[in-house]
RODREN-330746 format. One record per atom (N, C-alpha, C): residue number from 1; residue in one letter; y, x, z. Coordinates in steps of 0.1 Angstrom, whole numbers. Atoms other than C-alpha are relative to their C-alpha. Example, Ala and Ser with C-alpha at 12.3 -4.5 7.8 and 13.67 -1.06 7.14 Angstrom:
REM RODREN-330746
PT   seq   type       y       x       z
PT     1      A     -12       9       0
PT     1      A     -45     123      78
PT     1      A      12       9       0
PT     2      S     -11      -9       0
PT     2      S     -11     137      71
PT     2      S      11      -8       8
This chain:
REM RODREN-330746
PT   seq   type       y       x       z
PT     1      X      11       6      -7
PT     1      X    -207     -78     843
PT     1      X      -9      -6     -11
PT     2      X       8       6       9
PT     2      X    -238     -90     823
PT     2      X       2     -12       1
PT     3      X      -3      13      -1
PT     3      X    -240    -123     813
PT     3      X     -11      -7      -5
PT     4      X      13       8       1
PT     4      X    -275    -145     815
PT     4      X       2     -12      -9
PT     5      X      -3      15       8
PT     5      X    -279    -174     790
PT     5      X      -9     -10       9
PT     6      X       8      16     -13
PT     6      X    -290    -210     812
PT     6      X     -13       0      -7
PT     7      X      15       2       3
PT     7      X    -327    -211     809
PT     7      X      -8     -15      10
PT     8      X       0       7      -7
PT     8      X    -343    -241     816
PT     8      X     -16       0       6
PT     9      X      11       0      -7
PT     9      X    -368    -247     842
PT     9      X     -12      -8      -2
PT    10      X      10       8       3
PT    10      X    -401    -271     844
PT    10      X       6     -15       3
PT    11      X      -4       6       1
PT    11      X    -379    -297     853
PT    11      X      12      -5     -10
PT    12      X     -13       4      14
PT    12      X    -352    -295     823
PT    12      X       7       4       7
PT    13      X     -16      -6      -9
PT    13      X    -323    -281     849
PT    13      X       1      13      -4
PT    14      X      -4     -11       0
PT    14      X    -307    -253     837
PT    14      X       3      11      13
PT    15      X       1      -6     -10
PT    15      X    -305    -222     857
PT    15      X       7      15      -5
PT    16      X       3     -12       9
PT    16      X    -292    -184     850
PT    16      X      -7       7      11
PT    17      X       9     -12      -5
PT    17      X    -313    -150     860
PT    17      X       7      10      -1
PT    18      X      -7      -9       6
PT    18      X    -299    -118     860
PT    18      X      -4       7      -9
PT    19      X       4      -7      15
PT    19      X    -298     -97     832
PT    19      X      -9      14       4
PT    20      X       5     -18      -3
PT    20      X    -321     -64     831
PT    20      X       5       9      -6
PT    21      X      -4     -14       9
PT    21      X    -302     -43     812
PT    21      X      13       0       3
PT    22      X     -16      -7       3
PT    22      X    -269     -24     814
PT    22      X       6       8     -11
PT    23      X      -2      -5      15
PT    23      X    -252     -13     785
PT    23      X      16       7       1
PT    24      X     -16      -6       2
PT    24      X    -221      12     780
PT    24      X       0       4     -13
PT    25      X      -5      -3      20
PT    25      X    -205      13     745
PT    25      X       6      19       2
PT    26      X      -7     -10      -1
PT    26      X    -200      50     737
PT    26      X       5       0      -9
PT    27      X     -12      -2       7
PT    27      X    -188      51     706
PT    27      X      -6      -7     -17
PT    28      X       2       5      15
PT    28      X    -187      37     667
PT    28      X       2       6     -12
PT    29      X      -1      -7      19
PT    29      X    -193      54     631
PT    29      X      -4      -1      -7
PT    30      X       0      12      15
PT    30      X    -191      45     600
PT    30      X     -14       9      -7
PT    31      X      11       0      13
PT    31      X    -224      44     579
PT    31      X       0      -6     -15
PT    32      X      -6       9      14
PT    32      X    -228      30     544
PT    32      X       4     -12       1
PT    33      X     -11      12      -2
PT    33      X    -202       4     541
PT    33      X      -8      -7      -7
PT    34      X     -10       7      -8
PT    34      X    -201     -20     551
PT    34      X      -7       8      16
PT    35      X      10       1      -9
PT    35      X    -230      -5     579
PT    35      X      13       9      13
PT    36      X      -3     -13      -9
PT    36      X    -217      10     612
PT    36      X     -10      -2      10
PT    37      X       8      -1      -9
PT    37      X    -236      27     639
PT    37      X       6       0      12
PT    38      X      -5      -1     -14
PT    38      X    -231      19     675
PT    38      X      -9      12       9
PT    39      X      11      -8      -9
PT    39      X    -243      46     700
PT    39      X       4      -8      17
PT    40      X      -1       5     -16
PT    40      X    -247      33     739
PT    40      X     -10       5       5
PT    41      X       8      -3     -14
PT    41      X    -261      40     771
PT    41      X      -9     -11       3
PT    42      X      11      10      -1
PT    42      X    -291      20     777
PT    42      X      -8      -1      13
PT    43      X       5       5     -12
PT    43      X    -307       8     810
PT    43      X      -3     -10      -2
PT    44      X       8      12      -1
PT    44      X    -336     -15     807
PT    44      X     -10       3      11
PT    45      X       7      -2     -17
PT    45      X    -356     -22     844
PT    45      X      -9     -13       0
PT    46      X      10      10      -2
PT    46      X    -385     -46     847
PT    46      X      -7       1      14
PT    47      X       1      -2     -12
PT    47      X    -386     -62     879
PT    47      X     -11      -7       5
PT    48      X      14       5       3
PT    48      X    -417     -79     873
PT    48      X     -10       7       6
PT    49      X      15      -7      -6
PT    49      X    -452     -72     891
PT    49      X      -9      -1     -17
PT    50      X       6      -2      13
PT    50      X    -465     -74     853
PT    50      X       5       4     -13
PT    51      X      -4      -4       8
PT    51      X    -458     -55     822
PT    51      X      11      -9     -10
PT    52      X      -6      10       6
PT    52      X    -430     -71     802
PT    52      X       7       6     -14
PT    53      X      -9      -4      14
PT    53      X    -413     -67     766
PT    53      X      16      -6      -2
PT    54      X      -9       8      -2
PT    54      X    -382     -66     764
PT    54      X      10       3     -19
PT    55      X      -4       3       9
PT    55      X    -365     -75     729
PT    55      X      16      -3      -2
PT    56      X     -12      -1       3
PT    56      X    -331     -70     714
PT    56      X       1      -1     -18
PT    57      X      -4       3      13
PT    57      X    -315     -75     681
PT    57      X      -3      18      -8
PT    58      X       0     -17       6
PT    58      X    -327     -47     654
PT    58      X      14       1     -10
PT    59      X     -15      -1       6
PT    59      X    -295     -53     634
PT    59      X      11      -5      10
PT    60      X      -8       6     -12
PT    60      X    -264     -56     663
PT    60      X       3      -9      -6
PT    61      X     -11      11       2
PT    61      X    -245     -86     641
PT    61      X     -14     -12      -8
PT    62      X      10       9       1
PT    62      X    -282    -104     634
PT    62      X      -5      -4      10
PT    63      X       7       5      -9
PT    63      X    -293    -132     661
PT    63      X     -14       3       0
PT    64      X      15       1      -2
PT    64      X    -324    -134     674
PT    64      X      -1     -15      -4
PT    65      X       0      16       1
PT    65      X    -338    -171     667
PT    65      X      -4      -3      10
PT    66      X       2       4     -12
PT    66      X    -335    -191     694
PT    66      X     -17      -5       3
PT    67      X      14       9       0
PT    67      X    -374    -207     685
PT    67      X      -9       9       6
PT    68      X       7      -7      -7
PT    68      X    -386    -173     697
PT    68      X     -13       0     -13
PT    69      X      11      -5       8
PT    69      X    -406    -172     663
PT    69      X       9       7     -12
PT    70      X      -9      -7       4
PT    70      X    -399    -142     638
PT    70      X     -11      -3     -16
PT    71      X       8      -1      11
PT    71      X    -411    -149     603
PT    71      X      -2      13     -10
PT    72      X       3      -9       7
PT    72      X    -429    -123     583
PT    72      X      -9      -3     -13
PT    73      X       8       6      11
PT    73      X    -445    -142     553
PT    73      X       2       6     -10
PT    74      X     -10      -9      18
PT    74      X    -419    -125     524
PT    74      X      -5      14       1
PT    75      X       1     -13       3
PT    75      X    -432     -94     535
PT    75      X     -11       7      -5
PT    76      X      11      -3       9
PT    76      X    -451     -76     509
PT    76      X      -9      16      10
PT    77      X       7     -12      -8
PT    77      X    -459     -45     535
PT    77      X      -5      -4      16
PT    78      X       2       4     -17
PT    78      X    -470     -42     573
PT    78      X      10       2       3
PT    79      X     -20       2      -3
PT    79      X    -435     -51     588
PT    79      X      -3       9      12
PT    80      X      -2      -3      -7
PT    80      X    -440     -32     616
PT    80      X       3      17       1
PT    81      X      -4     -11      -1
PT    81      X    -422       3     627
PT    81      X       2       7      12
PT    82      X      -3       3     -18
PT    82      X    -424      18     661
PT    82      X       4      16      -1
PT    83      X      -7     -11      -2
PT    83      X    -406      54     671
PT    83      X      -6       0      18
PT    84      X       5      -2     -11
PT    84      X    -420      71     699
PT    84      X      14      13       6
PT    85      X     -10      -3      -8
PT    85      X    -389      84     723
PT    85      X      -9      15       8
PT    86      X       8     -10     -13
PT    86      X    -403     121     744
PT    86      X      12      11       3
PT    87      X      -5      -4      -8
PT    87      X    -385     143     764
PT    87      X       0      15      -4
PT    88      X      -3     -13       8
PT    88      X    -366     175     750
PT    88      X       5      11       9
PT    89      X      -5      -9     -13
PT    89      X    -351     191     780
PT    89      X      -9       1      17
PT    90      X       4      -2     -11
PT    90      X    -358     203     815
PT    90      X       5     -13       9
PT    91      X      -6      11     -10
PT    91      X    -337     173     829
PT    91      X      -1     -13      -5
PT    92      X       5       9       4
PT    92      X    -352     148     811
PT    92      X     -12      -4       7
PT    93      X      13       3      -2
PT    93      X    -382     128     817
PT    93      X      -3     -10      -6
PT    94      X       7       9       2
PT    94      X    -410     105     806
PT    94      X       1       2     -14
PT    95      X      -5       1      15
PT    95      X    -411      89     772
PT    95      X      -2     -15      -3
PT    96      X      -8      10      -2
PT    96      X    -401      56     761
PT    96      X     -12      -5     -20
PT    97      X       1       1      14
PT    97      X    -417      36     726
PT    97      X       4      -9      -3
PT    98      X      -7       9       6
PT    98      X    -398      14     704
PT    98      X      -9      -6     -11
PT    99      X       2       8       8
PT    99      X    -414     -13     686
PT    99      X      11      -9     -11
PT   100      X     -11      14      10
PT   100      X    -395     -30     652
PT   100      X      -7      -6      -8
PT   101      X       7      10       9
PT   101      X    -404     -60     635
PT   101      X      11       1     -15
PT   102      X      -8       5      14
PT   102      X    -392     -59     598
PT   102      X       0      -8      -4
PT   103      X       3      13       5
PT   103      X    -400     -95     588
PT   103      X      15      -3      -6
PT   104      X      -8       5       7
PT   104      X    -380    -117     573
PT   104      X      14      -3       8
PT   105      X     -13      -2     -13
PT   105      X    -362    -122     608
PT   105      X       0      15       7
PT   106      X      -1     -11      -5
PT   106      X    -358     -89     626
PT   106      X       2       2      13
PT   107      X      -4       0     -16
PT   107      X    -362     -74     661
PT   107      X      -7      15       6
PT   108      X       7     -12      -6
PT   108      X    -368     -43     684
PT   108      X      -4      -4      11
PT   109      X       6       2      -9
PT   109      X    -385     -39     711
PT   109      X      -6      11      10
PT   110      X       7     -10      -7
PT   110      X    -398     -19     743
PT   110      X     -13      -6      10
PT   111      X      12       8      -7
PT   111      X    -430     -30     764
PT   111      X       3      11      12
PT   112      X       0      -6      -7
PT   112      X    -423     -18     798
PT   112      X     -10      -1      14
PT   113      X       8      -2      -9
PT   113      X    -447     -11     828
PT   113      X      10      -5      14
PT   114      X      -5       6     -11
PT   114      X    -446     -33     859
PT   114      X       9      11      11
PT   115      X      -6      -2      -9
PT   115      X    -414     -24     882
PT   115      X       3      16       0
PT   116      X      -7     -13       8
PT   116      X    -398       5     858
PT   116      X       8       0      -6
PT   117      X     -13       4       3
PT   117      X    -370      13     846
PT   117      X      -3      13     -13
PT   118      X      -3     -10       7
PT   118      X    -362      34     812
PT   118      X      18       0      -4
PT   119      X     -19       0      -5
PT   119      X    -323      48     807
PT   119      X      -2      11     -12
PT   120      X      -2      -6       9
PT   120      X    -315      61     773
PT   120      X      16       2      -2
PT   121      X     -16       1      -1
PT   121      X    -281      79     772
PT   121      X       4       1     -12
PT   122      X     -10       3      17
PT   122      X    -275      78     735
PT   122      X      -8      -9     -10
PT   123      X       8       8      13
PT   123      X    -295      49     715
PT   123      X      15      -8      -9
PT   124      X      -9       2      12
PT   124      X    -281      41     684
PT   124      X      -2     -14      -9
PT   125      X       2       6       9
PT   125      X    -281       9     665
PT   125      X      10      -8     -13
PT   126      X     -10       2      10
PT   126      X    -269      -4     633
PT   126      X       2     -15      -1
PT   127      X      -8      12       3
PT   127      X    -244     -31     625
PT   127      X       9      -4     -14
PT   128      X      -7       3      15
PT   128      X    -231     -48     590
PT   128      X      11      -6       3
PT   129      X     -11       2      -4
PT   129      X    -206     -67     607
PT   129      X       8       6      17
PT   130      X      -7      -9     -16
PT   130      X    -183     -57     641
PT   130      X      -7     -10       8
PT   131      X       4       4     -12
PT   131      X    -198     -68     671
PT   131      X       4       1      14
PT   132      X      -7      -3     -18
PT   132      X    -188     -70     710
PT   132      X      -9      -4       6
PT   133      X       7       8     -12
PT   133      X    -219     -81     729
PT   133      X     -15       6      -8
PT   134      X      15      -5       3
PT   134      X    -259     -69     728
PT   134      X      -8     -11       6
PT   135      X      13      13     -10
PT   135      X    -286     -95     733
PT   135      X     -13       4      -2
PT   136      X      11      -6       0
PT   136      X    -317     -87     748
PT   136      X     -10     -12      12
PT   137      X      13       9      -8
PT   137      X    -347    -113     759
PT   137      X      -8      11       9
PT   138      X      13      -3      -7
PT   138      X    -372    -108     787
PT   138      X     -13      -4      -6
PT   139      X       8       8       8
PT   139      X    -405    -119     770
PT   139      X     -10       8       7
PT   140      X      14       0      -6
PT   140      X    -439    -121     785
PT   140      X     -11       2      -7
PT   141      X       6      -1       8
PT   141      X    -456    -125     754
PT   141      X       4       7     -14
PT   142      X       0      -3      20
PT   142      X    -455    -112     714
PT   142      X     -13      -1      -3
PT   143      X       6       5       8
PT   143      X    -476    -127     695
PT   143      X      -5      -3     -14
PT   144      X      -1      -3      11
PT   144      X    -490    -118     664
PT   144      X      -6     -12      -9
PT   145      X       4      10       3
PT   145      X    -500    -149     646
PT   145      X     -10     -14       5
PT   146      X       6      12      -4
PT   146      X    -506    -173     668
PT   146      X     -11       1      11
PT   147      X      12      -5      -8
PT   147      X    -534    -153     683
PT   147      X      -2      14       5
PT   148      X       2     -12      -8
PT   148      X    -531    -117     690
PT   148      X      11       7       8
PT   149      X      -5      -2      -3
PT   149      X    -510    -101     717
PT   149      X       8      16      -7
PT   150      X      -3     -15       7
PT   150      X    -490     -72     698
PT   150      X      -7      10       3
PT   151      X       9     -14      -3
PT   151      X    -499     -44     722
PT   151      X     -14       1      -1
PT   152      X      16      -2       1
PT   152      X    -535     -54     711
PT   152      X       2       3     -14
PT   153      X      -2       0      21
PT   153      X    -527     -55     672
PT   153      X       3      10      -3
PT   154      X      -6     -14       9
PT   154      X    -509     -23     667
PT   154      X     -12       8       4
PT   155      X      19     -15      -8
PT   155      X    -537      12     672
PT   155      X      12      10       0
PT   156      X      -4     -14     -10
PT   156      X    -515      30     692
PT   156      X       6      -8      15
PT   157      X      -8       6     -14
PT   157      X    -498      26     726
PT   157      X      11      -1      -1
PT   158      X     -13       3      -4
PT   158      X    -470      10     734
PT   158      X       8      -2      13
PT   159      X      -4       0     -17
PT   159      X    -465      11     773
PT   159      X      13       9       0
PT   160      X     -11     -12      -4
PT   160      X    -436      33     781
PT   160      X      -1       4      13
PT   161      X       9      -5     -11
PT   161      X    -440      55     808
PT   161      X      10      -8      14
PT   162      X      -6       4     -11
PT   162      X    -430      45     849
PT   162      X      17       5      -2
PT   163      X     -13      -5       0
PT   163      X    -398      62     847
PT   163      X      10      10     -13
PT   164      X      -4      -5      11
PT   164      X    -379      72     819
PT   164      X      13       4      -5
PT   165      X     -15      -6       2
PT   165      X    -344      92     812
PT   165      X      -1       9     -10
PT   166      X      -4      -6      10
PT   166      X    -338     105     779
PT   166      X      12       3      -4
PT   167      X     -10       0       2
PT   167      X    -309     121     769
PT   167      X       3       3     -16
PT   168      X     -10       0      14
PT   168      X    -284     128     734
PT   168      X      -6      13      -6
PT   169      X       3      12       9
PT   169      X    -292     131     709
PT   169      X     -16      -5       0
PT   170      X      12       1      -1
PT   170      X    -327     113     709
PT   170      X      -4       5     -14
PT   171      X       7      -4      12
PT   171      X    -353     126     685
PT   171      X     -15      -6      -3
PT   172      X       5       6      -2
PT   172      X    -376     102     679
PT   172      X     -12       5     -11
PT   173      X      14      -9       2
PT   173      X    -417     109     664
PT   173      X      -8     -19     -10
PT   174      X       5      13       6
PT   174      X    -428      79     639
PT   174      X     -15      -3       5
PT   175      X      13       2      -4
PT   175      X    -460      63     651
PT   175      X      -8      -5     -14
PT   176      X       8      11      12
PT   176      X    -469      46     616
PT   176      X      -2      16     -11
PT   177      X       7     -12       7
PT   177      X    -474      85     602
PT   177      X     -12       7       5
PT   178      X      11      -2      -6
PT   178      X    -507      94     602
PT   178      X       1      20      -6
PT   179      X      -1     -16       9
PT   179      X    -502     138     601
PT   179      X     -15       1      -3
PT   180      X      13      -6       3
PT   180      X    -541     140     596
PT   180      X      -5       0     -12
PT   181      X       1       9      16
PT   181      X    -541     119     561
PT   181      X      13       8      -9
PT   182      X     -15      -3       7
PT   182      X    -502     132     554
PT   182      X       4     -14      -6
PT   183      X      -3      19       5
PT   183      X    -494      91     547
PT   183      X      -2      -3       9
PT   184      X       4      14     -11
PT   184      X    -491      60     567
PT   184      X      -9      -1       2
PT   185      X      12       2      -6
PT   185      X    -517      51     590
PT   185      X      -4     -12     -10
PT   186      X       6      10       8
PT   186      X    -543      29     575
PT   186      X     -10      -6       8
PT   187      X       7       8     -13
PT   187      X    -558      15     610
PT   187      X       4     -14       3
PT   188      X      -3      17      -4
PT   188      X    -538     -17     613
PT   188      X      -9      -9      -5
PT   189      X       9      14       4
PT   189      X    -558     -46     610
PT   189      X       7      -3     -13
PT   190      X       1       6      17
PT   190      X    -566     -61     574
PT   190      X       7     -14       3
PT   191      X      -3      19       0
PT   191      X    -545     -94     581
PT   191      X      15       1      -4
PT   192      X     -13       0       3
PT   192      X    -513    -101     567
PT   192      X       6      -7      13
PT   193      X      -7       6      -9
PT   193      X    -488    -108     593
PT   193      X      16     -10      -5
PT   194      X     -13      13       3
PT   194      X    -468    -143     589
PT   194      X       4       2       7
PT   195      X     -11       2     -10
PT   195      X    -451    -144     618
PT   195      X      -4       7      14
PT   196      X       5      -2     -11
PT   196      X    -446    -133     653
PT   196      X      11      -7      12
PT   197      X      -9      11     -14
PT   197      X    -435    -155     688
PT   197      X       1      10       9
PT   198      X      -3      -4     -12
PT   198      X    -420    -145     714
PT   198      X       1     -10      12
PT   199      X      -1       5      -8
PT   199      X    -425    -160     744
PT   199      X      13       2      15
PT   200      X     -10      -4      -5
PT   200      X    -389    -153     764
PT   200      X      -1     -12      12
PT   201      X      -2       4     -14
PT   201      X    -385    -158     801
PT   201      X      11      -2       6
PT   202      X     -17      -3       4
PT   202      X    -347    -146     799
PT   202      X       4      -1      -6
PT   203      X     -13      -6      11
PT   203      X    -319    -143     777
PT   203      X      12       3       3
PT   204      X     -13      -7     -11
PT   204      X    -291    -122     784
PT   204      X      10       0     -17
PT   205      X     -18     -10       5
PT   205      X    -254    -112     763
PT   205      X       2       6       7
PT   206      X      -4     -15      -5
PT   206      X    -243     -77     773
PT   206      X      14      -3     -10
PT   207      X     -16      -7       1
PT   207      X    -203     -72     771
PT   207      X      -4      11      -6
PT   208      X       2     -10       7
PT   208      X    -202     -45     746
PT   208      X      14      14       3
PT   209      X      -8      -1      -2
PT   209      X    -180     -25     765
PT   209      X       6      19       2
């Protein structure tokens, strides 16, 4: 059963929500040691009348910070990495995009379209220590320094589509390569990025199971 972390309301009373995601552990292999990769079944559903992002750990055995702010000051590049998810078979559909923050704290991310669900049957992420549980916020906002909403900062889209079922193995399409140049895009805004907030509505642990 998922398991919601107490969120508190406008009066200070804690409360839980349920979780939007379901998660089935399929299976674990070993990457460079100490690294292993977990693969799982993924089910994220936004039951929201407004678009929502929903955020997870980009390293499984690295928290998220509870302050909901991710520092990127040490970073001498544009921290950001996003993988566009599309649809390889006849029994597939949609297509799904993954935003990651590389900063100094770390995080991924999907922006999903009001009262949609995406269902990836083999995502993969990596872990330095063993883990048993996935945590993934609801979040309303991302915030790129204080003042820009992500999906306005990056120059491409990030919505993922109404309905989305991708299946094994995924084959994912870098958004931060520009094929017309043959190099990284050079569209991002001129601003170094310190940091980025998350504004979290939810917070869930997922049984890693």
């Amino acid at each position: 059963m998922n398991k919601a972390l107490p969120q508190s309301d406008a009066n200070g009373s804690q409360k839980v929500t349920t979780c939007p995601i379901v998660i089935k552990l399929l299976g674990i292999s070993t990457s460079k040691p100490p690294a292993k990769n977990y693969s799982v079944k993924l089910q994220v559903s936004n039951v929201h009348s407004d678009p929502m992002w929903f955020v997870f750990r980009y390293y499984g055995d690295e928290a998220l910070p509870g302050s909901g702010r991710f520092d990127g000051s040490k970073s001498k590049d544009q921290p950001f990495s996003s993988n566009l998810f599309t649809k390889r078979a006849k029994n597939e559909k949609g297509q799904a995009v993954e935003v990651n923050f590389l900063g100094d704290k770390t995080f991924g991310a999907f922006r999903l379209r009001p009262a949609s669900k995406i269902i990836l049957d083999n995502f993969v992420f990596t872990a330095f220590k063993d883990v048993n549980d996935y945590e993934v916020w609801e979040v309303d906002s991302l915030v790129v320094n204080g003042k820009a909403p992500l999906e306005q900062w990056l120059p491409y889209p990030v919505l993922s589509d109404q309905s989305v079922h991708l299946g094994s193995p995924l084959h994912p399409t870098s958004l931060d390569w520009d094929k017309r140049i043959n190099n990284y895009r050079q569209d991002y805004p001129n601003e170094k990025v310190e940091f980025v907030t998350a504004h979290a509505i939810n917070k869930c642990v997922v049984p890693l199971k």
